[in-house]
N, C-alpha and C positions, 0 to 999 in steps of 0.2 A: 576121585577114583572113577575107571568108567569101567565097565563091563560092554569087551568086542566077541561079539558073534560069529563066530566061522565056521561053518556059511551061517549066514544070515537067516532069521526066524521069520518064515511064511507069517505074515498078518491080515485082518482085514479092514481097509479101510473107508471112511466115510469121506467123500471129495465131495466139495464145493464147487463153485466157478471154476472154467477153465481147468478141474482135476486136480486143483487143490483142497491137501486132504485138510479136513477140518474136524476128525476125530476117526479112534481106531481102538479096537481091542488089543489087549495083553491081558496075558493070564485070566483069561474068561472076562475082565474087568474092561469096563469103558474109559477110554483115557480122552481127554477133550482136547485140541489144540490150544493151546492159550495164546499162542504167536510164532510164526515163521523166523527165525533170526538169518537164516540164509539157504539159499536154491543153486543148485548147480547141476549140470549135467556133465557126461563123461559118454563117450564113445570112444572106443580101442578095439582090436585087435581084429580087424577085418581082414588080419592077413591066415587067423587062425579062425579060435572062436571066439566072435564077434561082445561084447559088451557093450551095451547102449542104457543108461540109465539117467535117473533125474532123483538126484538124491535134495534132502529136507534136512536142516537143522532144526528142530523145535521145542519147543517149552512148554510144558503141561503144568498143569499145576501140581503133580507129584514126580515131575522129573525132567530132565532135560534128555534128546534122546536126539539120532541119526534115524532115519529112515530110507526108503528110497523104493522105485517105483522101475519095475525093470521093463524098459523100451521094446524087450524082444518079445518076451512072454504075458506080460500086461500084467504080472504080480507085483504085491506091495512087499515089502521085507524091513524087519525091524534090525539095523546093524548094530547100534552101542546105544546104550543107556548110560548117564552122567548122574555121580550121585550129587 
């Protein structure tokens, strides 16, 4: 089961190399990266308004989770949680 976000839950997070994040808060709690499982980006709608993001699949050690990191405004956002 996962729980999807809409919109998407402002986060903060801790980036490594290159702006890879390597840990972030939820629920006041620190959550650690435990591994990247996949990276993508997404740009659309430059004919409206624009979407430019760099989203993360990752694995914690208490949950697997969607993130992603918005190109326009430089915020981090938590999208689904996987139980």
């Amino acid at each position: 089961m996962a729980k999807f976000y809409n919109p998407a839950i402002p986060i903060k997070v801790h980036e490594g190399e290159n702006g890879i994040p390597t840990g972030f808060a939820y629920n006041r709690k620190p959550v650690k990266v435990g591994r990247i499982r996949r990276q993508w980006r997404i740009r659309e709608g430059w004919w409206r308004e624009e979407i430019a993001r760099e989203y993360f699949d990752l694995e914690t050690g208490r949950f697997a989770c969607t993130i992603y990191r918005d190109l326009i405004d430089k915020g981090w956002y938590l999208q689904r949680i996987y139980d």
